[in-house]
KOLVO-793098 format. One line per 3 residues: number of its first residue (from 1); for each residue x, y, z of N, C-alpha, C. Coordinates in nm, 3 decimals. Each point is the difference from the previous one (the first is absolute). Layout:
<nodes>
NUM	X,Y,Z,X,Y,Z,X,Y,Z  ...;
</nodes>
This chain:
<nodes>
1	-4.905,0.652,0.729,0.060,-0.126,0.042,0.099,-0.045,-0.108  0.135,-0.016,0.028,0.134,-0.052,-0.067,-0.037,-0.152,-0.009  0.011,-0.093,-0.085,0.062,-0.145,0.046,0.143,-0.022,-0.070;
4	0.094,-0.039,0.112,0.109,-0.006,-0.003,0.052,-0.145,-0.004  0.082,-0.022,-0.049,0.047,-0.201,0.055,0.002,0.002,0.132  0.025,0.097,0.076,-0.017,-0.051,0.224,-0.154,-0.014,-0.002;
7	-0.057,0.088,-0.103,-0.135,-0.050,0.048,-0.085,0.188,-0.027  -0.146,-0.010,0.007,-0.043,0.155,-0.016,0.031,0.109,0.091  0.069,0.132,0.012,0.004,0.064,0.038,-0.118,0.138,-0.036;
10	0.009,0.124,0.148,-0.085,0.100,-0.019,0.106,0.098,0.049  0.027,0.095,-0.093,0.034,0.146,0.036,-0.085,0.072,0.122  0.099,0.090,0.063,-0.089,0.028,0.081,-0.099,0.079,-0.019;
13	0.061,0.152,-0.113,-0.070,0.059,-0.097,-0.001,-0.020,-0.135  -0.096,0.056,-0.053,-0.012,0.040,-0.118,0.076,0.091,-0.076  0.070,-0.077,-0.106,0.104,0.091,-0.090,-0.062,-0.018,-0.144;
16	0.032,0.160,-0.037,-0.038,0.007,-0.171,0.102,-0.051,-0.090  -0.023,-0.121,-0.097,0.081,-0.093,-0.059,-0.059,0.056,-0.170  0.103,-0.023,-0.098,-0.038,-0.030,-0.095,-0.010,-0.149,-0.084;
19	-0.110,-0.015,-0.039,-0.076,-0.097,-0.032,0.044,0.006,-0.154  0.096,-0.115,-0.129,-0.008,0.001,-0.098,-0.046,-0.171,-0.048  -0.048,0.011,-0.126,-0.067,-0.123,-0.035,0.091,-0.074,-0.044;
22	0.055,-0.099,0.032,0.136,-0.079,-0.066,-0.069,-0.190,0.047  0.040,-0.055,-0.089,0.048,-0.130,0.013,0.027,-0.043,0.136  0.105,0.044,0.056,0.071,-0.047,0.083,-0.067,-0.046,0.126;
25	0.034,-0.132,0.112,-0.021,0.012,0.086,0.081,0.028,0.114  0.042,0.083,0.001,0.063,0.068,0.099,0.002,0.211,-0.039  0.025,0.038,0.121,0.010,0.127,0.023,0.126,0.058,0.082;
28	0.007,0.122,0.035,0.120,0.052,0.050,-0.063,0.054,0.063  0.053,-0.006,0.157,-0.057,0.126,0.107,0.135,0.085,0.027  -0.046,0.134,0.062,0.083,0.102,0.004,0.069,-0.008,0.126;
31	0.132,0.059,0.097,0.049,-0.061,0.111,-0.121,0.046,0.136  -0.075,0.101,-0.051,-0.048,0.037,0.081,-0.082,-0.070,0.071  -0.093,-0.095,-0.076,-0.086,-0.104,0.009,0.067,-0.142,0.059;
34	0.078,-0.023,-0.074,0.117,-0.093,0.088,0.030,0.040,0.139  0.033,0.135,-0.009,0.046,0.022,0.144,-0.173,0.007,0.118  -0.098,-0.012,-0.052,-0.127,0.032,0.077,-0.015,-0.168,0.022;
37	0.009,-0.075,-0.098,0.002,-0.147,0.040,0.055,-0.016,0.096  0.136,0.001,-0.010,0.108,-0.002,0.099,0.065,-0.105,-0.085  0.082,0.005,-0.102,0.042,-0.042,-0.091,0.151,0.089,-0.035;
40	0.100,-0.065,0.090,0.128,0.117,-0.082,0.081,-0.050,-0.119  -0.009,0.047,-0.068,0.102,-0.074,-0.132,0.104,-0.026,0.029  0.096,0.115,0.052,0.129,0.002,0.026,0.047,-0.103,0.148;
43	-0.131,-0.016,0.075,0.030,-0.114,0.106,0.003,-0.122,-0.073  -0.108,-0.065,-0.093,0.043,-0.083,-0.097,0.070,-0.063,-0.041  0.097,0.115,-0.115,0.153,-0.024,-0.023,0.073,-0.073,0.093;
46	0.015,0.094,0.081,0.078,-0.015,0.110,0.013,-0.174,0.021  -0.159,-0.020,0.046,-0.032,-0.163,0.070,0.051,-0.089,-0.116  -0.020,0.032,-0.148,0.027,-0.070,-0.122,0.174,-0.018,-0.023;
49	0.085,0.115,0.021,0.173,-0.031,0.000,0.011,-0.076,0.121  -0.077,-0.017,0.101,0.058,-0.049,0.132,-0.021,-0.152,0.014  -0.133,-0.012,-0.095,-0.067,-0.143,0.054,0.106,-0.093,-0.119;
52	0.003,-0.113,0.084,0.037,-0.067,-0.097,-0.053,-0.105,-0.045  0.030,-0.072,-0.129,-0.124,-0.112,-0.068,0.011,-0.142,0.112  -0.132,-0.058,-0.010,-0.005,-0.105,0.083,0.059,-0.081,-0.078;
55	-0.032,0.002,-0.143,0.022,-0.132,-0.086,0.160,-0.015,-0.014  0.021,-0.170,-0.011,0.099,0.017,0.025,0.079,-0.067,-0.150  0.021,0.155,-0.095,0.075,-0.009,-0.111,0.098,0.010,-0.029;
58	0.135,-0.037,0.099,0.131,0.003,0.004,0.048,-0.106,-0.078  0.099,0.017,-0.117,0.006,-0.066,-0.047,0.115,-0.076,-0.024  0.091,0.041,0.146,0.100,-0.076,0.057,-0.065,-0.093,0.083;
61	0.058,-0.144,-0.014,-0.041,-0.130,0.106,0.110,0.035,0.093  -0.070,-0.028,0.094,0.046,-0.023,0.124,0.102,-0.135,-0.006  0.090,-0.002,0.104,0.095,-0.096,-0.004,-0.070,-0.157,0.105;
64	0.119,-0.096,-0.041,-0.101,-0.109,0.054,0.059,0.003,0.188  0.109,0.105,0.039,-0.022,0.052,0.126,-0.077,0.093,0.045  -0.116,0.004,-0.082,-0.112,0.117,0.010,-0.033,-0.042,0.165;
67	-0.029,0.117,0.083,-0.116,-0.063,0.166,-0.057,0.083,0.021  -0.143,-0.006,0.010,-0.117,0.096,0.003,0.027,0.062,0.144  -0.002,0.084,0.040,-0.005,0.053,0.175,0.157,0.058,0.016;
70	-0.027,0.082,0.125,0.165,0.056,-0.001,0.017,-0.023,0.131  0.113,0.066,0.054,0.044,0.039,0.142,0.102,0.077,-0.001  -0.091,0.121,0.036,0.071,0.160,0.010,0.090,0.020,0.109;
73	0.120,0.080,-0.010,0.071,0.050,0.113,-0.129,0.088,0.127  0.029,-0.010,0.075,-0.063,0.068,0.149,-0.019,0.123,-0.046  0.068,0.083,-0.078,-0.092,0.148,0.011,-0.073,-0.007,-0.080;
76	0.032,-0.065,-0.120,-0.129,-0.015,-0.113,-0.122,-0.083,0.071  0.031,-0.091,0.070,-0.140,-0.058,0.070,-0.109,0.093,0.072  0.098,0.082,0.085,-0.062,0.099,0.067,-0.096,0.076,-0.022;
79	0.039,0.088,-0.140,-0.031,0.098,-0.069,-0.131,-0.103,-0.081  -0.024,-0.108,-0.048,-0.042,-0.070,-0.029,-0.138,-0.042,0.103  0.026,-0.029,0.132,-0.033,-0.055,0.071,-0.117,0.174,0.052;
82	0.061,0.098,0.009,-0.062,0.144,0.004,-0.087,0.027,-0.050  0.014,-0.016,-0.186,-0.098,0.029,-0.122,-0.127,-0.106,0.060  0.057,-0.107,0.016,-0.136,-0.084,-0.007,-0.098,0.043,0.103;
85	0.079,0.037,0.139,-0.059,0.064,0.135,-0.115,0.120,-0.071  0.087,0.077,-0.095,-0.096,0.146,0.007,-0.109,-0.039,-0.070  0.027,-0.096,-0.109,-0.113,-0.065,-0.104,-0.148,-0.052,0.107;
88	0.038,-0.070,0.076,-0.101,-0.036,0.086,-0.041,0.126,0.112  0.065,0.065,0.018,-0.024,0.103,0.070,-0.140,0.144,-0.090  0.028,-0.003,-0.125,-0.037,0.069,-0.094,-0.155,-0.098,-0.084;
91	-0.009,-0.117,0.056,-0.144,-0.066,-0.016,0.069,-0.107,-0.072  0.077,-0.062,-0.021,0.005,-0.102,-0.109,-0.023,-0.155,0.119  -0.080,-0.082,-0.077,-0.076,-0.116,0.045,0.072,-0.088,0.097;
94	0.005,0.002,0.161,0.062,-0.068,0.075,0.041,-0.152,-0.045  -0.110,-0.030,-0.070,-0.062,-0.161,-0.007,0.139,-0.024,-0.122  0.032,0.107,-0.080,0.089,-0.056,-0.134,0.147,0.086,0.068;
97	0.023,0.044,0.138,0.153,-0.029,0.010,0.063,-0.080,-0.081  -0.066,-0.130,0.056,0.142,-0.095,-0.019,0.050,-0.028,-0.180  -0.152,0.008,-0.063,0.029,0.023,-0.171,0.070,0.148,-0.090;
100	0.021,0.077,0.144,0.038,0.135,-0.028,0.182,-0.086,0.028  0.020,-0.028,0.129,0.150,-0.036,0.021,0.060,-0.085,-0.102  -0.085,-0.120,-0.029,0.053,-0.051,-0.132,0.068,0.068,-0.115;
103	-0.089,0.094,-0.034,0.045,0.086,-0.138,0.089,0.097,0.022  -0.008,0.022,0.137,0.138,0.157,-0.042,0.097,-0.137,0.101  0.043,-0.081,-0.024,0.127,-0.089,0.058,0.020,-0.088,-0.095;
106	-0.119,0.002,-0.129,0.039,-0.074,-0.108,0.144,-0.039,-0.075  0.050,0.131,-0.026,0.092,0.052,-0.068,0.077,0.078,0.016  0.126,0.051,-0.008,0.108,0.101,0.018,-0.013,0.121,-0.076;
109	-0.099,0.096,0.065,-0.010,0.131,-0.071,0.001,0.097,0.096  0.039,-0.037,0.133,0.010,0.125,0.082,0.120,0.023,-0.021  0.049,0.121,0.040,0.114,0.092,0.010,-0.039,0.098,0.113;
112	0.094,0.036,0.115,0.010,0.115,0.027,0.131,0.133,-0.043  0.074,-0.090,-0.064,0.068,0.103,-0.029,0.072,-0.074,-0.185  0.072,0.109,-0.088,0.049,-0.035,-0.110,0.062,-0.154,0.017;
115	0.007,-0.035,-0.104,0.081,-0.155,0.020,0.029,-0.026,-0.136  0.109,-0.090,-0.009,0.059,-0.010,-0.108,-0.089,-0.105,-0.153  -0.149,0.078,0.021,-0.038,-0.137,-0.044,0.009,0.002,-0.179;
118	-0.033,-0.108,-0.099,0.013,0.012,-0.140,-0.131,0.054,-0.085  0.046,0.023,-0.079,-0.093,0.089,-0.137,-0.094,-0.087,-0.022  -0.126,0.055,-0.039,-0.069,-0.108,-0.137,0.029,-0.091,-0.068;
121	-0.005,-0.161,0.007,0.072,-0.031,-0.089,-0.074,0.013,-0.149  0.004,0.105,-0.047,-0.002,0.019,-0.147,0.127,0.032,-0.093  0.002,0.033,-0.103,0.088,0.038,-0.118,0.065,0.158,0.104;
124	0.124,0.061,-0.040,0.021,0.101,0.068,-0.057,0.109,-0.084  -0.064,0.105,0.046,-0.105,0.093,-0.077,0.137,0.100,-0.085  -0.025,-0.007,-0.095,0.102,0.119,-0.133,-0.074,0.112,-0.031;
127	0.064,0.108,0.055,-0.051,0.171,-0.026,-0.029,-0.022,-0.194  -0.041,0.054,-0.088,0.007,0.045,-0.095,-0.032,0.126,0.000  0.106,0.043,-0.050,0.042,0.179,-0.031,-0.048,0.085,-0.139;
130	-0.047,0.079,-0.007,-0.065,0.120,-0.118,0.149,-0.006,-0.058  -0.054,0.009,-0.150,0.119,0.040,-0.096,0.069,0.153,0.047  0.117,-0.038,0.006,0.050,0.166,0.026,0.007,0.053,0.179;
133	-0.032,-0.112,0.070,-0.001,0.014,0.134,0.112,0.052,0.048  0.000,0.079,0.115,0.132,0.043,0.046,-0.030,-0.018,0.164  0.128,-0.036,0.082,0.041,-0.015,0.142,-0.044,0.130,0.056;
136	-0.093,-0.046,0.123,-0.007,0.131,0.080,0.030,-0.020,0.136  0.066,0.102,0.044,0.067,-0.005,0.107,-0.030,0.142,0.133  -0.069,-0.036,0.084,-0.103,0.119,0.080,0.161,0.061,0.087;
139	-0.036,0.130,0.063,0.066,0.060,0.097,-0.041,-0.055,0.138  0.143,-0.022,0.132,-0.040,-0.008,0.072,-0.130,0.104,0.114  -0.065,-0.084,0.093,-0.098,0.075,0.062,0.013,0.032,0.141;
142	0.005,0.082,0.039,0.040,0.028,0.174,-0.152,-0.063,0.060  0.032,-0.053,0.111,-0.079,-0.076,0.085,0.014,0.056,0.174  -0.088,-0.003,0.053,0.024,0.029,0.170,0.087,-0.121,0.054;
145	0.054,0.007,0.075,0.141,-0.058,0.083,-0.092,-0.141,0.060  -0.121,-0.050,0.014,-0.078,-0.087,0.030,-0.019,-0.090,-0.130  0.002,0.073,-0.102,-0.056,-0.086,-0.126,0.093,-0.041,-0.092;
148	0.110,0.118,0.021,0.153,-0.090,-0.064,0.006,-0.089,0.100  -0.021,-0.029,0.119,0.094,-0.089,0.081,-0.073,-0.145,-0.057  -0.136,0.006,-0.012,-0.069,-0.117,-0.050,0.024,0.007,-0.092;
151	-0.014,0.060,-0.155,0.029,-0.056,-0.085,0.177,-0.071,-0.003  0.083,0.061,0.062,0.167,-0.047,0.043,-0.015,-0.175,0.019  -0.078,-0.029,0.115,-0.023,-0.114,0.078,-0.084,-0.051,-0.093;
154	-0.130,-0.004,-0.060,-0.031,-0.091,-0.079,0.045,-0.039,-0.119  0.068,0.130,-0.068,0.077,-0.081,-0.111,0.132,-0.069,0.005  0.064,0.006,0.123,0.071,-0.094,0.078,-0.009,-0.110,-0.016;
157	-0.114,-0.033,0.026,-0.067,-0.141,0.030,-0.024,-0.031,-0.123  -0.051,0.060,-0.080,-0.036,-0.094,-0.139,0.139,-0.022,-0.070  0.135,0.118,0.043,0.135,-0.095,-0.071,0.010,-0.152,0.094;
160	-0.030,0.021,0.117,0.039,-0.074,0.081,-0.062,-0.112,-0.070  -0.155,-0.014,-0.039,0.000,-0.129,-0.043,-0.023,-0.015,-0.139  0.086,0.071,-0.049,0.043,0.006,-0.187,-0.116,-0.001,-0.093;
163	-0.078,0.124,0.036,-0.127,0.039,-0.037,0.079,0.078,-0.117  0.104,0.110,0.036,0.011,0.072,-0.055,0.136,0.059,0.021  0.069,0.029,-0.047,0.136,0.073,-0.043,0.012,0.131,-0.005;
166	0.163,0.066,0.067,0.041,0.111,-0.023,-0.010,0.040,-0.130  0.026,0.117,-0.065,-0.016,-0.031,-0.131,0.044,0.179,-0.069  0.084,0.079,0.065,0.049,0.125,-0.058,-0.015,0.085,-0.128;
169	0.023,-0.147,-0.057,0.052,0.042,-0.174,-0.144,-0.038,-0.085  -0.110,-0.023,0.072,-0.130,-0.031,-0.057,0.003,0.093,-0.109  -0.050,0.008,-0.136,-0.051,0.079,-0.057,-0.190,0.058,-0.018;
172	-0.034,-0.119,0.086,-0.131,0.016,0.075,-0.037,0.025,0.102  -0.080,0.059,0.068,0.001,0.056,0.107,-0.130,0.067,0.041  -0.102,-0.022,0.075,-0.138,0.026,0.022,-0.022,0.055,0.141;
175	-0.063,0.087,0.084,-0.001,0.050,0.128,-0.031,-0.131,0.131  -0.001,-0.038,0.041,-0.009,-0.073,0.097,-0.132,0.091,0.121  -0.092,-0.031,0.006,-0.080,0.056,0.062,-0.053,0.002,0.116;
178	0.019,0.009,0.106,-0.041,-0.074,0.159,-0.135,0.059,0.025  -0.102,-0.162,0.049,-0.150,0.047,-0.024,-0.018,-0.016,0.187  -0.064,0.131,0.074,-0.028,-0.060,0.165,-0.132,-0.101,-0.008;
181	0.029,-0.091,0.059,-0.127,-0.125,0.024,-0.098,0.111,0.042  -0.119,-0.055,0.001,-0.126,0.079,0.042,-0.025,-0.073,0.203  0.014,0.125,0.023,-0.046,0.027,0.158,0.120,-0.071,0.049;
184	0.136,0.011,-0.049,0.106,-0.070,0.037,0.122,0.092,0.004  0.114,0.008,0.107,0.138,0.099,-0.034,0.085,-0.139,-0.066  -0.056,-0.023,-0.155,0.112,-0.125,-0.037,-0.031,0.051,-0.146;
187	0.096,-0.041,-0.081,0.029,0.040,-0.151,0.013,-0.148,-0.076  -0.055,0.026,-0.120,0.036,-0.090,-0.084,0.056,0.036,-0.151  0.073,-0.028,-0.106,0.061,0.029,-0.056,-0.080,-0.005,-0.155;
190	0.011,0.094,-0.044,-0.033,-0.020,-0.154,0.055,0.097,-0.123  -0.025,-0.051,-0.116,0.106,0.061,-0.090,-0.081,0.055,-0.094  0.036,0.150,-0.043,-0.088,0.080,-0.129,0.050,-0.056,-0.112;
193	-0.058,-0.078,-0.054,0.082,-0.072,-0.153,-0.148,0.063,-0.105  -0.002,0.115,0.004,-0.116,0.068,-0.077,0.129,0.078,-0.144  0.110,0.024,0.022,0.120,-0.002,-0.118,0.027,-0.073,-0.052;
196	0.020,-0.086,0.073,0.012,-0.152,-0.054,-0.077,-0.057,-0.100  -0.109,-0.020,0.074,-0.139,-0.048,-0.138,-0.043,0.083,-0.078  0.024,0.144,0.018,-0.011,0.045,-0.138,0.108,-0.016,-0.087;
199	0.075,-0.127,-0.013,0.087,-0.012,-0.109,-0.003,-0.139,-0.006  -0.082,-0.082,0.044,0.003,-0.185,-0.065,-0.143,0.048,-0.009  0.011,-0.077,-0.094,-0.169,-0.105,-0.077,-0.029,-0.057,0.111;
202	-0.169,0.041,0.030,-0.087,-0.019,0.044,-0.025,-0.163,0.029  -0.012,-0.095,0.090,-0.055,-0.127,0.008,-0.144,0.019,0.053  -0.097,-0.076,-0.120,-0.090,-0.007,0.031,-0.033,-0.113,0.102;
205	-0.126,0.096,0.097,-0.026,-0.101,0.123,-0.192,-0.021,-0.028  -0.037,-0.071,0.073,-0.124,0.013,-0.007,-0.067,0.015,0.145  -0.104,0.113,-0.036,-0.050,0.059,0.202,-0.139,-0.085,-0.002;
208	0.037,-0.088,0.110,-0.138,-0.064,0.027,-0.139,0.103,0.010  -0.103,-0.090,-0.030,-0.146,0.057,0.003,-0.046,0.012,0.110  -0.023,0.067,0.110,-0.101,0.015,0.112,-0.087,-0.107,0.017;
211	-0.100,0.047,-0.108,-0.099,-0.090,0.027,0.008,-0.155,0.003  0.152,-0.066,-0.117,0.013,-0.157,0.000,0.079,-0.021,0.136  0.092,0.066,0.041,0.108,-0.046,0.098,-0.089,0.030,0.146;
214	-0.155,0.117,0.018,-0.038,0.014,0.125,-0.118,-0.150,0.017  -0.031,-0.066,-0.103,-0.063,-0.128,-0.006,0.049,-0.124,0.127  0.190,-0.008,-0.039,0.039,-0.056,0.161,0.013,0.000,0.084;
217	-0.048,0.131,0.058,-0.054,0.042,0.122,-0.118,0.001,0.062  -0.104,-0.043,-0.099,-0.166,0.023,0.059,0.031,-0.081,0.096  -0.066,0.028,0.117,-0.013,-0.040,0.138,0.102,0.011,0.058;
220	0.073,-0.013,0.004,0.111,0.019,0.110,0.000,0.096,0.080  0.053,-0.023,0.088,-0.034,0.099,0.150,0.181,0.052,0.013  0.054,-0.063,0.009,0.111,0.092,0.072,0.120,0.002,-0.118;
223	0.088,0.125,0.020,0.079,0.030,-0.079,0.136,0.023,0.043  0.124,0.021,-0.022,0.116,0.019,0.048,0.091,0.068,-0.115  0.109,0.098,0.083,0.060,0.113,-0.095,0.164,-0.080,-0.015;
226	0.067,-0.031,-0.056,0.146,-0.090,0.071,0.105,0.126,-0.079  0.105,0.001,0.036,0.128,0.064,-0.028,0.089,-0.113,-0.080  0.023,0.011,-0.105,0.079,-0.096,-0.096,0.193,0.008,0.044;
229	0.000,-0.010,0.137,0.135,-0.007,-0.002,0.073,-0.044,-0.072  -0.024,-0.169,-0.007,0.016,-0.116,-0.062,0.073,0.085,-0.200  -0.116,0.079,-0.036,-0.046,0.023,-0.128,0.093,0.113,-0.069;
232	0.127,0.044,0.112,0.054,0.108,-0.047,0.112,-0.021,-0.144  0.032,-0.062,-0.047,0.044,-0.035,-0.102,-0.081,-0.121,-0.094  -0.129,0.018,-0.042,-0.083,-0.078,-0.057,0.037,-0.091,-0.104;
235	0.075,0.094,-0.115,0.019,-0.026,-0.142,0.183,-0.031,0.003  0.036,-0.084,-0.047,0.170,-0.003,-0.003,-0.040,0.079,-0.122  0.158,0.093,-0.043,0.031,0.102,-0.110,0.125,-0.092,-0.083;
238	-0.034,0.009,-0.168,0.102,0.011,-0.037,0.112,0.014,0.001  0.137,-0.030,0.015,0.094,0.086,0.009,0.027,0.127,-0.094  -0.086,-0.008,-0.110,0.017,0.148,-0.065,-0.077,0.116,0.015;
241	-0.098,-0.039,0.066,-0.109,0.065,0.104,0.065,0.072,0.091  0.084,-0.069,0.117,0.028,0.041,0.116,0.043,0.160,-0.001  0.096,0.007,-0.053,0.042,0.185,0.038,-0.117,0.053,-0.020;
244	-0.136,-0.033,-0.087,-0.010,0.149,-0.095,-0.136,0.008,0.162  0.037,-0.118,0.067,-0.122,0.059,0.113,0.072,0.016,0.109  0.130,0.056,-0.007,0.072,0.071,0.116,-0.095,0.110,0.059;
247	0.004,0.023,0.145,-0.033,0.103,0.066,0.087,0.084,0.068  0.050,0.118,0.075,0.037,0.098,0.061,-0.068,0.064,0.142  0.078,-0.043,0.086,-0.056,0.072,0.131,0.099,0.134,0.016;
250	-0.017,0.031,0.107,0.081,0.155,0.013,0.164,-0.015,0.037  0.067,-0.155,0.006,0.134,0.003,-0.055,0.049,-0.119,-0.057  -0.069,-0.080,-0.029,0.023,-0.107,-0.125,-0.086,-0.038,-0.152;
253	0.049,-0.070,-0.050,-0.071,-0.110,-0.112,0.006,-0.139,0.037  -0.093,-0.013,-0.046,-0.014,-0.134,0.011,-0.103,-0.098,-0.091  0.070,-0.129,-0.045,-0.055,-0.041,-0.148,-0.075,-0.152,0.058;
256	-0.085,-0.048,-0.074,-0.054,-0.111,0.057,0.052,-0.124,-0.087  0.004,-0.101,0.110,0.041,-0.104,-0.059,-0.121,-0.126,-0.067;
</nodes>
């Protein structure tokens, strides 16, 4: 018998563990045992980049035209009006509809498609570069006639809404990577900047604990996966930043603003 913070658990079998005498109260189980719980780490993660904090530590005030509640254009309602359908469809509590409609009409965070919206308002984030760093600049990549055409059309759209710039004479330059959605014929875009960071200094981050961050979840029953449309340009960049996180599809550059 495990006791865990959800509470005691039982394996289904018996596994040979090594037992050492330490201080400590805590232990390490192996994935295997995790995975017999039914415990995935890597689902975890996942729920931990996605969820976001309840508390509300923003440390921009709101303006004194602040107004709690929104009113979405008709397809965002829709799509809106859908999620909540399948939610109740999928067991969630008839009786708390209406405290369910409240909260996703609270606020302006749907998107169905890119939109021109603004950065973080934080400081704009500054690359710092290794002594001796040098510009790297990748070869173009041939793509099937389906996946240039999307990457063509979406990076279209992000000049279109001054995400990002032509940019030829970059002396930076990183692969541009097209990822297929899962169980979907749709692509989304991402960039190998693995050249890149091996030449700036490291920013240290800190990776939440499992065990403190799965504490705000005891009890809760239902969960939800969201797509950060909204989130595609998170961090504003430096302007001395910008080139060195240029990317390359199979016939441009392009530098972020």
């Amino acid at each position: 018998m495990l006791h865990t913070a959800a509470g005691p658990v039982r394996p289904v079998k018996p596994y040979e563990v090594l037992v050492i005498d330490e201080d400590e109260d805590e232990f390490i189980l192996g994935e295997d045992i995790l995975d017999d719980l039914g415990i995935c780490v890597e689902r975890q993660l996942e729920q931990l980049v996605e969820r976001t904090s309840a508390d509300d530590d923003d440390p921009i005030a709101f303006g004194e035209d602040f107004l709690a509640g929104c009113t979405p254009d008709e397809e965002v309602r829709q799509a809106v009006e859908a999620m909540t359908a399948k939610a109740l469809e999928n067991g969630f509590p008839p009786e708390k509809e209406g405290k369910l409609r409240t909260i996703v009409y609270m606020y302006d965070i749907w998107r169905l498609h890119l939109g021109p919206d603004p950065p973080a308002k934080v400081p704009p984030l500054e690359l710092r570069m290794k002594k001796g760093a040098k510009p790297f600049r990748c070869k173009p990549r041939a793509h099937p006639p389906h996946v240039r055409k999307f990457l063509q059309e979406f990076n279209d759209e992000l000049v279109r809404l001054g995400w990002v710039y032509e940019n030829a004479s970059s002396r930076w330059a990183c692969p541009a990577l097209p990822v297929k959605k899962p169980d979907k014929d749709e692509f989304r875009q991402t960039s190998n900047y693995r050249p890149t960071n091996a030449e700036t200094e490291p920013i240290a981050g800190v990776m939440p604990i499992l065990q403190v961050i799965t504490e705000h979840v005891r009890g809760m029953c239902f969960f939800g996966l969201f797509d950060f449309i909204k989130g595609f340009l998170q961090l504003p960049l430096a302007k001395a930043s910008q080139e060195i996180l240029s990317y390359m599809t199979d016939a441009k550059v392009y530098t972020l603003r």
